[in-house]
C-alpha positions in Angstrom: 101.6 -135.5 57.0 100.0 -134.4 53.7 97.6 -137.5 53.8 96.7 -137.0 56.9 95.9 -133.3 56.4 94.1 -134.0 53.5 92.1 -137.0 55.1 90.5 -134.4 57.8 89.8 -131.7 55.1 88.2 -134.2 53.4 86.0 -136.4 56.1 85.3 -133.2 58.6 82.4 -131.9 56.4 81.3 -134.5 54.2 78.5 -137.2 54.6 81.0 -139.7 51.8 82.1 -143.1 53.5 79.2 -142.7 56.8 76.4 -143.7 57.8 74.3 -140.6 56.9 71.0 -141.3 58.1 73.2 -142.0 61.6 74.9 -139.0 61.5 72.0 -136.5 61.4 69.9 -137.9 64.0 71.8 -135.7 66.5 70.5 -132.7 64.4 66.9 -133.7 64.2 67.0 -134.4 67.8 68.2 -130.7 67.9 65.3 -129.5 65.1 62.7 -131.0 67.5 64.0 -129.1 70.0 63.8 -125.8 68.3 60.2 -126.3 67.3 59.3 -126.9 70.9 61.0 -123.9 71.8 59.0 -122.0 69.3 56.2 -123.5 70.3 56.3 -122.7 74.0 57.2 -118.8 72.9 52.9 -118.8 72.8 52.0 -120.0 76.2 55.6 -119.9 78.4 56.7 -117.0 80.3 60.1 -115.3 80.2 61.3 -117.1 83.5 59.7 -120.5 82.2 61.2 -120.2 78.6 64.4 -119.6 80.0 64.6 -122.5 82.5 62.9 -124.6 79.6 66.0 -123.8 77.3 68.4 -124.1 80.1 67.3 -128.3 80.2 67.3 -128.3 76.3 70.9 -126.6 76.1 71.9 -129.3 78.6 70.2 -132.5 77.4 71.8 -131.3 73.7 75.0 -130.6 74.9 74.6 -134.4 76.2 73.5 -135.4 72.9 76.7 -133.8 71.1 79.1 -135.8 73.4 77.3 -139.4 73.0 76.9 -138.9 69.2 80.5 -137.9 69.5 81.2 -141.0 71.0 78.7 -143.4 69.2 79.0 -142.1 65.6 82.6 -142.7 65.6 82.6 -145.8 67.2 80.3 -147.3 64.2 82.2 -145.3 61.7 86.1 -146.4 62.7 84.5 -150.0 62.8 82.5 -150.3 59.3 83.2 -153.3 57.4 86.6 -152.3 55.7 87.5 -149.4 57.6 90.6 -150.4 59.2 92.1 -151.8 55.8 90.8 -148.8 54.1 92.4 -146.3 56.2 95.3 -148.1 58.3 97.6 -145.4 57.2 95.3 -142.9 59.1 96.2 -142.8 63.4 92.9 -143.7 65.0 93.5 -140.7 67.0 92.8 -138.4 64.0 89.8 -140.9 62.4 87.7 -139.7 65.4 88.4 -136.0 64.8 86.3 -135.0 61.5 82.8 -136.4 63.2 83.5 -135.1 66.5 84.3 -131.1 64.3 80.9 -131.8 62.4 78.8 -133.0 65.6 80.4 -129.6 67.2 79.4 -127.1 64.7 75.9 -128.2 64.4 75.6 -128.3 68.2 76.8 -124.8 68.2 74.9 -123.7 65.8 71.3 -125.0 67.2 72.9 -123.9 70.8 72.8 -120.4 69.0 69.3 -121.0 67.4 67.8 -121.8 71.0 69.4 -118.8 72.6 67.8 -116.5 69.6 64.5 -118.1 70.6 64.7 -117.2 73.9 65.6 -113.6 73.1 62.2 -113.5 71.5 60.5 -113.7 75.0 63.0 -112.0 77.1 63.7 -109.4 74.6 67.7 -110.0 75.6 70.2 -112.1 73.8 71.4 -114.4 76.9 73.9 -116.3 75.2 78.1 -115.6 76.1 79.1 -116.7 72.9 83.0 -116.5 74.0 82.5 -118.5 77.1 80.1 -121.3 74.9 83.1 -121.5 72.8 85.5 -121.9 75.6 83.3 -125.0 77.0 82.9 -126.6 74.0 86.8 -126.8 73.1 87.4 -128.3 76.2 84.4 -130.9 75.6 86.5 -131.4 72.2 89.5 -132.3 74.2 87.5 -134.0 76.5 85.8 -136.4 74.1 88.7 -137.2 71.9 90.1 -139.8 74.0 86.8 -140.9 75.9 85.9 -142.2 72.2 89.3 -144.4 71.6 88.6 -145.6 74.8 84.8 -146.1 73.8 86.0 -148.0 71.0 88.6 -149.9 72.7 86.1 -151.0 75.5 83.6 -152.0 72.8 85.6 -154.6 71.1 85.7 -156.1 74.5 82.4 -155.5 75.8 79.6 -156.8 74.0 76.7 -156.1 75.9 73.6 -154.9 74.0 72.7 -152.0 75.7 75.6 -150.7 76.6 74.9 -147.9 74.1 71.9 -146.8 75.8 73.3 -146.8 79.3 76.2 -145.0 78.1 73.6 -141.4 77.7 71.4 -142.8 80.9 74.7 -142.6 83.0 75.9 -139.4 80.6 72.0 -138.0 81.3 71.9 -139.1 85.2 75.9 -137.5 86.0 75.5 -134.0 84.5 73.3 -131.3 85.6 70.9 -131.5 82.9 67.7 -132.0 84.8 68.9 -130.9 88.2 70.6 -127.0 89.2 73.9 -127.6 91.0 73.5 -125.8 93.8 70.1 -127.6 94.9 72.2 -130.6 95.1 73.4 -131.7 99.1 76.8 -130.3 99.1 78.5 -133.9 99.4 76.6 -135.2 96.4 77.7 -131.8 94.4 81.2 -132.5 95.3 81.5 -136.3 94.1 79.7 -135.0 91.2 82.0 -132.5 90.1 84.8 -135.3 89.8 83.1 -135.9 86.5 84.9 -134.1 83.9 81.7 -134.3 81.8 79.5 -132.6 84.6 81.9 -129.4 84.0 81.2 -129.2 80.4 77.7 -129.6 80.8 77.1 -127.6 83.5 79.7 -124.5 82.0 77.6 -124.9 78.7 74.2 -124.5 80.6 75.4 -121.6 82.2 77.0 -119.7 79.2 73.6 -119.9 78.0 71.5 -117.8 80.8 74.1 -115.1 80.9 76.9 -116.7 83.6 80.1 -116.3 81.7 83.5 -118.0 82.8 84.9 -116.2 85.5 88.0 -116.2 87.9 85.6 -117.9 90.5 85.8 -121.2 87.9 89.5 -121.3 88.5 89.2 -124.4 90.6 87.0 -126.2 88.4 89.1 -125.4 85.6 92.4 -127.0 87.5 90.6 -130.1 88.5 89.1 -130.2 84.6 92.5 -130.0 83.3 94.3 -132.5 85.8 92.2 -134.9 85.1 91.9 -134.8 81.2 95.6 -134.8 81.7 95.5 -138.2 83.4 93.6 -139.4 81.1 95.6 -138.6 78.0 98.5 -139.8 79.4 96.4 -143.0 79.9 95.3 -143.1 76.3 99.3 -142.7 75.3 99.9 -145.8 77.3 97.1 -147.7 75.5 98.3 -146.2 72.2 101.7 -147.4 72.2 100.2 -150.8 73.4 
């Protein structure tokens, strides 16, 4: 237990053993971001700005799962890792880059909302409900990357890396508002568990917190994440 404390104290928050120039493309992707943002605060209007910031919220939020996802995948499968660190469950390998990934999202998620404020002279950002979106995407993401990982030593196909964020990009709400979607299409895309963190992030940030109306969501959310860690037990023990 004390080496496997000690591993995550360790790997959460330092760039030792990775790939570093890998692991902060997520966060330059965010700084380019921001400077558009700061940019557009000269020639945007309030309502503009904040639908601008709404996409970029979403589209990062998309970029924190894949690099989640990606990032690990190369990391857990570095020359030497697995003799390295066989001692360590491959459940808890994944954990320190997906914390790191997370608190620089947050942070930038936090930078673009201040921007906004700028032009709307009102902080629009629910910080409790952002948090309570983004621990679920935690929970979320933790077994979607063993299964990543898993699937890749199978599948070798070259882009599958790239059509992993088109599919990621194409099945959340990130360019697209819910409720213009046909009500049908809404529905099958709500089955995704990863449209309900993207879309409850976008939302936290343009002042909708999490209310007793999400109730529903939440239940289907948590069903099926259940489903799928009982799946990822089965393939563990395998």
């Amino acid at each position: 237990m004390n080496d496997k404390i000690s591993y995550l104290w360790r790997k959460t928050f330092t760039f030792k053993g990775r790939y570093v120039v890998k692991s902060l493309i997520p966060t330059f992707i965010y700084i380019f971001f921001a400077i558009i943002l700061a940019v557009g605060l000269s020639f945007l209007s309030a309502s503009q700005m904040t639908r601008i910031t709404y996409v970029v919220i979403g589209l990062t939020a998309a970029v924190w799962l894949y690099s989640s996802t990606i990032l690990n995948y190369y990391e857990i499968n570095r020359k030497d890792s697995i003799i390295k660190m066989n001692y360590i469950p491959i459940y808890l390998r994944v954990i320190p880059t997906i914390v790191f990934q997370t608190v620089i999202y947050l942070l930038f998620t936090i930078i673009y909302s201040a921007i906004l404020s700028i032009k709307t002279t009102e902080f629009m950002l629910r910080i409790v409900s952002l948090g309570y979106y983004v621990l679920l995407g935690m929970i979320l993401i933790i077994p979607f990357t063993i299964f990543y990982i898993e699937f890749r030593q199978h599948f070798k196909y070259k882009y599958i890396d790239v059509t992993l964020f088109i599919l990621l990009i194409l099945l959340t709400p990130v360019f697209y508002i819910s409720e213009n979607l046909p009500s049908v299409l809404e529905n099958i895309l709500v089955l995704n568990p990863f449209y309900y963190i993207v879309y409850g992030i976008e939302l936290s940030a343009v002042k909708v917190s999490w209310s007793t109306n999400r109730i529903p969501n939440d239940i289907l959310f948590l069903s099926e994440v259940t489903l799928i860690y009982m799946a990822l037990y089965r393939l563990y023990t395998k």
